[in-house]
C-alpha positions as CSV (number, residue, x, y, z in Angstrom):
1,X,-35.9,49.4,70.5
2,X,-38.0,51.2,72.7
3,X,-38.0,50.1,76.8
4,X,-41.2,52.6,77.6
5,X,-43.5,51.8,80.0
6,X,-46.1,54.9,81.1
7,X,-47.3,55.9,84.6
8,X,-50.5,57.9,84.4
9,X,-49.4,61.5,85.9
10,X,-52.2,63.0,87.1
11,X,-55.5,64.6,85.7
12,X,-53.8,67.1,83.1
13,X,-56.1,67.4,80.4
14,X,-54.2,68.4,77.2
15,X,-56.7,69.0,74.6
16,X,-54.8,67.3,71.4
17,X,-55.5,64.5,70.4
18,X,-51.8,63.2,70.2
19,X,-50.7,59.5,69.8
20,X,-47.3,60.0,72.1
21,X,-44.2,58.1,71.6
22,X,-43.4,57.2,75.3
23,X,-39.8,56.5,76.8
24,X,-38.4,54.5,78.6
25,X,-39.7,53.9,82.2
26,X,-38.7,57.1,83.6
27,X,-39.8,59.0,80.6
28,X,-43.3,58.5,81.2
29,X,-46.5,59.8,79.9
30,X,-48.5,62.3,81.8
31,X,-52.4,61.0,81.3
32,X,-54.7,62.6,79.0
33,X,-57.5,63.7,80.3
34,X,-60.4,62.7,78.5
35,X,-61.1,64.9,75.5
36,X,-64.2,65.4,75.0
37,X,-65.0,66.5,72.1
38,X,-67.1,69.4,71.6
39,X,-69.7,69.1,69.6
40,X,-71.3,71.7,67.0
41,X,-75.1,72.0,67.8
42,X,-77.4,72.5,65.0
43,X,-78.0,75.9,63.9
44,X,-81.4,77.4,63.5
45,X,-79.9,79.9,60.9
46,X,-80.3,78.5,57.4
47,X,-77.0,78.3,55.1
48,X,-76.7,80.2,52.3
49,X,-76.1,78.0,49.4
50,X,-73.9,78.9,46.3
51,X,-74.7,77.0,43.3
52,X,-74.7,77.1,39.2
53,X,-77.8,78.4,37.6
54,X,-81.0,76.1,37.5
55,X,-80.5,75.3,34.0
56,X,-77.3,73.2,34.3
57,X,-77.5,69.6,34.4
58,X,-76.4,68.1,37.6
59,X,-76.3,71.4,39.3
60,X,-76.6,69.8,43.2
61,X,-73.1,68.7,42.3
62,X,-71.6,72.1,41.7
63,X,-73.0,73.4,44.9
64,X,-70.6,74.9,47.6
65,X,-71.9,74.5,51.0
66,X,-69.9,76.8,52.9
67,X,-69.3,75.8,56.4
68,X,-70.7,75.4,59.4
69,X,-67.6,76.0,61.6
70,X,-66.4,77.6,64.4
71,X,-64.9,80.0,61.9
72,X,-68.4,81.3,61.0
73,X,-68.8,82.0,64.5
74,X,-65.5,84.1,64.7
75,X,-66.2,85.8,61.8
76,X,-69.7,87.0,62.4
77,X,-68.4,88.5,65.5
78,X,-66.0,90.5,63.8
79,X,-67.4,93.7,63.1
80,X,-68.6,94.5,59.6
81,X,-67.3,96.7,57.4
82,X,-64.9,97.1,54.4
83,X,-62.1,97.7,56.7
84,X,-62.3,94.5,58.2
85,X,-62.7,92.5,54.9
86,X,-59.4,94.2,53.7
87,X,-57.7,93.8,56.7
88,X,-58.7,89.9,56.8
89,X,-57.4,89.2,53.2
90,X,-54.4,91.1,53.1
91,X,-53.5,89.2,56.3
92,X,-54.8,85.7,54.3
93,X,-52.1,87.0,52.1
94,X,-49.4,87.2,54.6
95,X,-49.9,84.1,56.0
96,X,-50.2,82.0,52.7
97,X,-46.9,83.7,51.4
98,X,-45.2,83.1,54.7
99,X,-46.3,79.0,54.2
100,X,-46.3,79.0,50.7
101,X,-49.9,77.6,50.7
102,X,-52.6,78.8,47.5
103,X,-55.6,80.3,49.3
104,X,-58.9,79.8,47.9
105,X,-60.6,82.8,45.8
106,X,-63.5,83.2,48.2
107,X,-64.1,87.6,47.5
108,X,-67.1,86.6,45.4
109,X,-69.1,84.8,48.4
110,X,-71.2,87.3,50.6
111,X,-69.8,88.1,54.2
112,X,-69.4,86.7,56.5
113,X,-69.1,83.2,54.3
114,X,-66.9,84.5,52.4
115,X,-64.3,84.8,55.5
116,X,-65.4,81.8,56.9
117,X,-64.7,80.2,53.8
118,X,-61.5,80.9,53.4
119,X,-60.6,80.0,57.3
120,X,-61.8,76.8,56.4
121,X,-59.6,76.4,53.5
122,X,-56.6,77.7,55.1
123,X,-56.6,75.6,57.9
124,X,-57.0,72.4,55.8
125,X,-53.8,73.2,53.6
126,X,-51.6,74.7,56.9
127,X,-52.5,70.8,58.5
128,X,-50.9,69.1,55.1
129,X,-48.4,71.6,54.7
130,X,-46.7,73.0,57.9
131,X,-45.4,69.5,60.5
132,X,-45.9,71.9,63.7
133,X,-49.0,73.7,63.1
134,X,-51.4,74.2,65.8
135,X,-54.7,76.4,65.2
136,X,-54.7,80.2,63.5
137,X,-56.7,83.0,65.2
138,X,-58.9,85.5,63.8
139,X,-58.2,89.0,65.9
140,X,-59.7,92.1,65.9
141,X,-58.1,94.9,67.7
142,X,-59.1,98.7,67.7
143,X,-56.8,99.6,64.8
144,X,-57.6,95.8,62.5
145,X,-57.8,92.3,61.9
146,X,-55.5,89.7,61.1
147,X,-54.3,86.0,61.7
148,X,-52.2,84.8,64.5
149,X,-50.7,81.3,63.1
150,X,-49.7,78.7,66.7
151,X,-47.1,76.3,65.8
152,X,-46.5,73.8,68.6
153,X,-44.0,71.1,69.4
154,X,-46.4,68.3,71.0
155,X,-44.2,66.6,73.9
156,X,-46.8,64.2,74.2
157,X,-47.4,64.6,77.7
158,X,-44.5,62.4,78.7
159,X,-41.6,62.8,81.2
160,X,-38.2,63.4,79.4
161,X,-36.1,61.7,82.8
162,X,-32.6,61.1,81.6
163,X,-30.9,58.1,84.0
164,X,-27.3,58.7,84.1
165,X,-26.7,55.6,86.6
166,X,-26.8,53.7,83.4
167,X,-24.2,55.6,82.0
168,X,-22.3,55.3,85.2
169,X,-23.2,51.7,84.8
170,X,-21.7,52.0,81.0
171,X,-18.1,53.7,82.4
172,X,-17.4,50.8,84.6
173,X,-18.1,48.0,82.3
174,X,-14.5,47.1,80.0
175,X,-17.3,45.7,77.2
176,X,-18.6,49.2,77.0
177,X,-16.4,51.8,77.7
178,X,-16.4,52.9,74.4
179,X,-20.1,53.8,73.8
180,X,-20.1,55.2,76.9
181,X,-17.5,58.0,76.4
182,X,-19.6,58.7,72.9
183,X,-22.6,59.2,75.1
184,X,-20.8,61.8,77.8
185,X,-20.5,63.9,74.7
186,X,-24.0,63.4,73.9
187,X,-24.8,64.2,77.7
188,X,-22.5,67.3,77.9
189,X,-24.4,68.8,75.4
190,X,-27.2,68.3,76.3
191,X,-26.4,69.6,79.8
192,X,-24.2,72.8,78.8
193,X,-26.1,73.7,75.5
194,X,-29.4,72.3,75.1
195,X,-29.9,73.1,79.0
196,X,-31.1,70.4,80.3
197,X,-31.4,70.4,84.2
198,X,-29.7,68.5,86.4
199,X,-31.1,66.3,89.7
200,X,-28.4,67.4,92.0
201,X,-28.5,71.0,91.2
202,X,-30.9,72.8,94.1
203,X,-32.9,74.9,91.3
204,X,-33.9,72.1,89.8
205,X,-37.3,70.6,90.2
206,X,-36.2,66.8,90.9
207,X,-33.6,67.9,93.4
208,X,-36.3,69.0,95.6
209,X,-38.4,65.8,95.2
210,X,-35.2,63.7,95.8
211,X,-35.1,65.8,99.0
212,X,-38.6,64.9,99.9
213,X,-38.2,61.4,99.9
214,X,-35.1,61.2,101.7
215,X,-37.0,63.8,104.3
216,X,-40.0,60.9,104.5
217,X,-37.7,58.2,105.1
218,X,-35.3,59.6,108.0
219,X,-38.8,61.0,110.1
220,X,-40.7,57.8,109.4
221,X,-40.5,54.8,111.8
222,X,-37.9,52.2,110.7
223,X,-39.0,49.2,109.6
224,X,-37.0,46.6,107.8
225,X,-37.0,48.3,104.4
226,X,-35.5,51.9,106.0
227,X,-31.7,51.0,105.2
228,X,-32.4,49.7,101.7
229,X,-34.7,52.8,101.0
230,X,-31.6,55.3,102.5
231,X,-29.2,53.6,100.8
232,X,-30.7,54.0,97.4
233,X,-31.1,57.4,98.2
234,X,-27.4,58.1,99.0
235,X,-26.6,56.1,95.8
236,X,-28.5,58.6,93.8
237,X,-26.6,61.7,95.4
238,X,-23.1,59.8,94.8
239,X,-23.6,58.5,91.6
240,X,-25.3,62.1,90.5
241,X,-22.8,63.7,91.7
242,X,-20.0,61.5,91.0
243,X,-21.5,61.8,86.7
244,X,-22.1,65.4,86.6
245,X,-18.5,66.2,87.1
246,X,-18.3,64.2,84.4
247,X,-20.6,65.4,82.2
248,X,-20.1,69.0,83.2
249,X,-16.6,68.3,81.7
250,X,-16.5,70.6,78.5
251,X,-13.7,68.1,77.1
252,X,-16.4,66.0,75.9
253,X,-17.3,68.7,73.5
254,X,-14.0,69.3,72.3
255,X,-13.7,65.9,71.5
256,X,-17.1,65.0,70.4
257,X,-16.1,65.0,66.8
258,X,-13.3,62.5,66.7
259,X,-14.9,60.4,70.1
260,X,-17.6,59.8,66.8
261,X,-14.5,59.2,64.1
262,X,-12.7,56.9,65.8
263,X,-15.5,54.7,66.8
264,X,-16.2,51.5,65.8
265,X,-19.4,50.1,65.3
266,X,-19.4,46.1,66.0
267,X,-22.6,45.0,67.0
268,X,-26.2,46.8,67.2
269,X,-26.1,48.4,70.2
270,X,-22.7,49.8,68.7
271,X,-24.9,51.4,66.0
272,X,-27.5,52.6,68.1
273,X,-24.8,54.3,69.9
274,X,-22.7,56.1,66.9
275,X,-26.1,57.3,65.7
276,X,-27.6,59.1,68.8
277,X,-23.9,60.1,68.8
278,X,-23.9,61.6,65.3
279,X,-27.4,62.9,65.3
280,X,-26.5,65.1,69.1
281,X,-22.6,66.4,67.3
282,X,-24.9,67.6,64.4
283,X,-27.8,69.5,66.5
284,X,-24.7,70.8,68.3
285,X,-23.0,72.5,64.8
286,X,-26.5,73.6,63.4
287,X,-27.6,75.3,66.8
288,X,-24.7,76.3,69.2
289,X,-26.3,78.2,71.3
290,X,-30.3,77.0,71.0
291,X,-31.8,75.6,74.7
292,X,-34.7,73.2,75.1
293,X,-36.6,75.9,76.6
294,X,-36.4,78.5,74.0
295,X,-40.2,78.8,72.9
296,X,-41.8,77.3,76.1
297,X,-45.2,78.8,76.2
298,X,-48.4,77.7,78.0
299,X,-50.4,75.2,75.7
300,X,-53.9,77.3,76.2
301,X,-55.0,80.4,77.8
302,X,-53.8,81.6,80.9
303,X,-53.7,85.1,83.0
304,X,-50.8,86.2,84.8
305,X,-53.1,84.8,87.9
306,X,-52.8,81.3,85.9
307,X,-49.4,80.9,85.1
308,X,-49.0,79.0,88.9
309,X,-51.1,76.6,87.9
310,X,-49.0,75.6,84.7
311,X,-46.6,72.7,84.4
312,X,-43.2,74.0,83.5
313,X,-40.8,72.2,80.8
314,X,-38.3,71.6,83.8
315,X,-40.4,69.8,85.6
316,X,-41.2,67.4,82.9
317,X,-37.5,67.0,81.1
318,X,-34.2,66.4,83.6
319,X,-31.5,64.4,83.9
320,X,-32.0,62.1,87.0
321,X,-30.5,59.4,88.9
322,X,-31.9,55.7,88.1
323,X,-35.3,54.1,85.9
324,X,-35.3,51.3,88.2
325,X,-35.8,50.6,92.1
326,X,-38.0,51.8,94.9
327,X,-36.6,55.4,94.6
328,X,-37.6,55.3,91.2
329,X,-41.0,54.1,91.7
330,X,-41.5,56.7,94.7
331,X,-40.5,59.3,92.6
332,X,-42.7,59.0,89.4
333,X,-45.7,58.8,92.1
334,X,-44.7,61.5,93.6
335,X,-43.9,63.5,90.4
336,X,-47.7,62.0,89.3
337,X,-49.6,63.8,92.9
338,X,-47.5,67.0,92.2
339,X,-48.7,68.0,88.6
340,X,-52.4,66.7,89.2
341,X,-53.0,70.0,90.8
342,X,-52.2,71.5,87.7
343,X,-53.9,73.3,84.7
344,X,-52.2,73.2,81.9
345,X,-48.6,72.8,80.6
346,X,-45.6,74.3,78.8
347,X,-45.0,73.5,75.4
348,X,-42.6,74.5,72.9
349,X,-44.9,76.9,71.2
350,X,-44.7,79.5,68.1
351,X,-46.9,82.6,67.6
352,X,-46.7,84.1,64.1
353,X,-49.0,87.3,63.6
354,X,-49.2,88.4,60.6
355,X,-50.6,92.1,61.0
356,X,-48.1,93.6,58.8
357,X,-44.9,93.4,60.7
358,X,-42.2,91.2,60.0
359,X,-42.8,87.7,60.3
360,X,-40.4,85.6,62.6
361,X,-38.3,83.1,60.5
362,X,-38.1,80.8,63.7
363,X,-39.4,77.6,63.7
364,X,-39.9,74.3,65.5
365,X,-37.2,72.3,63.8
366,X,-34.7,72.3,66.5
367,X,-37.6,70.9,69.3
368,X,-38.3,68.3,66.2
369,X,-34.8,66.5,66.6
370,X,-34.0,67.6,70.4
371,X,-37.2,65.5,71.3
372,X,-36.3,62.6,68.9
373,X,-32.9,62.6,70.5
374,X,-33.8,62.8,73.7
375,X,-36.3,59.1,72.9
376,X,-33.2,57.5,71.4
377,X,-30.9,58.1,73.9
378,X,-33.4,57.0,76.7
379,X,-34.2,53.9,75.0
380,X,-30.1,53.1,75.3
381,X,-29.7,53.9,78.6
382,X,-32.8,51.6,79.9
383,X,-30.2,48.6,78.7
384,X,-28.0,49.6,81.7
């Protein structure tokens, strides 16, 4: 079951085309920008054509048009020489080993096509083959040329806001005591090992915007709906800090395993439960010590003058206090005004450059089922 509703954050522009899963209220979807796509304007260089000899029947059909890409573009500015055409294949060569993809034998096609050509190629198999895979680069330094590989976790430009007044809700109902102590474990990991920041902790993002709200209500002047808006506001400090004592408990951990043996699965939400349960204990034995912000890179371009003007994983994923109420409303808005102003975001993102040095291993499997988790367990807790 999924609870999502989205709340257009700002005018981010991400420049994937990305069908997002959203969460539940609070995990919302920061709006696309429109993504315009950018067309390729005719060329008034002719292609060279490749094709069979004149003699053979049906010989248009044997012809290999060789593209008109961006890659042509990249290549051509490479410089020419036999260097560089070494260089490029022996890095093709890397990079296909490293994915276990077949390159295409393009050496017989003159240059640059031939280059371009096998760009082409490559890029078509990495999109079938690798779940993660972004865009490769074609770089040329001062000492050669090779292929940078991107793979990138797309977050779907959603907010990952964990309400853990639903679990408080959970602890202090008899019916559901149970699947709540199976979700603290899920929580405490999520909280001591995947590092996921906390509302009522002052480095974290959302503790300042909590702080901003209650600021704007105590120098506003009162009206009728002052005590309700205060009170939700000193709700959200108790419960937050009434649950992460709780949570920061590292007996949920020790007890993970048998909290999930010993329960119990009666009805569906039972089984939703045991399985965001299960799913959380396992992340935790494959990757002890892996955090959510492992591989958080920029998702474009951006000088040490840009990196301001970037939206930060923690600002975007955080435990926080409630997915319903004025407070809660206030804060997406407010959450929406503050990452307009920005550029660009944070992504989990993997460079691979293969220029004869040893090839990271890592991968994007982790972020896969962290982010999956992180859905599931939202779509729970907007029950409460």
């Amino acid at each position: 079951m999924n609870y999502a509703q989205t709340y257009p954050i700002g005018n981010y522009h991400n420049t994937r085309t990305a069908t997002p899963t959203a969460i539940a209220p609070p995990i919302k979807r920061v709006r696309q920008l429109d993504a315009k796509a950018k067309g390729h304007k005719r060329s008034a260089k002719r292609q060279t054509e490749i094709s069979s000899d004149n003699n053979v029947a049906n010989g248009f059909l044997k012809c290999i048009f060789l593209p008109k890409l961006k890659e042509t573009k990249t290549v051509q500015a490479c410089r020419k020489s036999d260097k560089t055409e070494r260089d490029f294949y022996q890095s093709l060569s890397k990079l296909a080993e490293h994915y276990q993809i077949e390159p295409m034998q393009t050496r017989q096609f003159p240059y640059p096509y031939n280059m371009a050509l096998a760009m082409s190629d490559i890029e078509e198999k990495l999109k079938l083959k690798v779940l993660d895979w972004e865009e490769i680069h074609l770089v040329q330094d001062s000492k050669k040329t090779y292929f940078v590989s991107e793979e990138r976790y797309n977050t779907g430009t959603t907010l990952f806001y964990i309400p853990v007044a639903s679990l408080y809700r959970m602890l202090h109902n008899p019916k559901r005591k149970r699947n709540a102590h199976l979700l603290l474990s899920v929580c405490t990991y999520l909280y001591h090992i995947a590092g996921i920041p906390y509302y009522r902790q002052e480095a974290s993002y959302l503790y300042w915007m909590y702080e901003m709200m209650n600021d704007w209500v105590e120098q506003d002047d009162s009206t009728d709906e002052t005590a309700v808006y205060l009170a939700e506001i000193k709700q959200a400090e108790y419960i937050g800090d009434y649950m992460e004592q709780r949570i920061y408990n590292r007996i949920n951990l020790t007890v993970f395993e048998q909290r999930i043996n010993s329960f119990k699965a009666k009805d569906d939400f039972d089984t939703e439960c045991l399985t965001v349960a299960k799913e959380a204990f396992s992340l935790y034995q494959t990757y002890p010590n892996e955090n959510v912000f492992r591989n958080a890179k920029p998702n474009g371009e951006a000088s040490e003058e840009d990196m301001e003007n970037i939206i930060g994983m923690e600002k975007y994923i955080s435990f926080y206090a409630d997915y319903k109420g004025w407070l809660n409303e206030t804060l997406i808005e407010l959450v929406n005004n503050e990452i307009q102003e920005y550029g660009q975001m944070e992504e989990p993102i993997i460079l691979k450059q293969f220029d004869g040095r040893d090839i990271t291993a890592n991968n994007l499997c982790f972020e896969n089922r962290l982010f999956t988790l992180l859905h599931s367990l939202s779509d729970i807790l907007h029950t409460f």
